[in-house]
C-alpha positions as CSV (number, residue, x, y, z in Angstrom):
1,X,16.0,-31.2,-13.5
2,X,19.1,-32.7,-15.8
3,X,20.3,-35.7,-16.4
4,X,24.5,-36.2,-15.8
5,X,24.8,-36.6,-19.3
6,X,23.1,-33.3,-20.3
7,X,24.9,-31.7,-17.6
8,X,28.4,-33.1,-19.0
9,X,27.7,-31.2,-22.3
10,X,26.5,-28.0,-20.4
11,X,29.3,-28.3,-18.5
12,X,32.0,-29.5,-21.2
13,X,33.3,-32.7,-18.8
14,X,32.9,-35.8,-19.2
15,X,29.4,-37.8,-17.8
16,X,31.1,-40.0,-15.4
17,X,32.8,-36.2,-13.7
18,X,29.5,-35.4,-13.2
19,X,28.3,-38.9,-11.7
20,X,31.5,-38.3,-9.4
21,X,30.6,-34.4,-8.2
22,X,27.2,-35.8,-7.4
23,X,28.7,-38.3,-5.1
24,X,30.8,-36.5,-3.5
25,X,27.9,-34.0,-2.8
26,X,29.3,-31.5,-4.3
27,X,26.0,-30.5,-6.5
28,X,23.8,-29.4,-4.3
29,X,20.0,-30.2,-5.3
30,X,21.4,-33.3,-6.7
31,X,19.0,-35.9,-6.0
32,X,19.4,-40.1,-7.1
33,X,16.5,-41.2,-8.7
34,X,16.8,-44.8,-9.2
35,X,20.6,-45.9,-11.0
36,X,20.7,-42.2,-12.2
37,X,21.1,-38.5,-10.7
38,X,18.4,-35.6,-11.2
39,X,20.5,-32.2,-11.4
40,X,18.8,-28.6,-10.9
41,X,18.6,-26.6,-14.0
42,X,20.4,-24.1,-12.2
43,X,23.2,-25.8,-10.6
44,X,26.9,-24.0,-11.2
45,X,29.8,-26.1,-11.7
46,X,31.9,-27.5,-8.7
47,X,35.7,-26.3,-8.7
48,X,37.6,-29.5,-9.8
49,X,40.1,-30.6,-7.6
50,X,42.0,-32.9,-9.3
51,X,43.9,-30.0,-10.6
52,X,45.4,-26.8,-8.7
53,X,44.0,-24.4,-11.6
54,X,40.4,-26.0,-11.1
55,X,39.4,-25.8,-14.8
């Protein structure tokens, strides 16, 4: 399991992206343990929606 923040630099977003993807349960495995989300090592990125290319 990863922490947002290692996933962020896996991923090449920004930390609080990942916080929101986990939110919006778009992770899936992504468990809250505590103030913080646990990630599988395995997870792919979610499409981004905020923009129509999804990069």
């Amino acid at each position: 399991m990863k922490t947002c923040k290692e996933m962020a630099t896996i991923w090449n977003v920004t930390e609080r992206t990942v916080s929101a993807f986990c939110k919006e349960g778009k992770i899936p495995g992504a468990v809250k343990n505590g103030k913080s989300w646990q990630i599988p090592d395995d997870a792919e990125k979610p499409v981004d929606g905020r923009i129509s290319t999804g990069r």
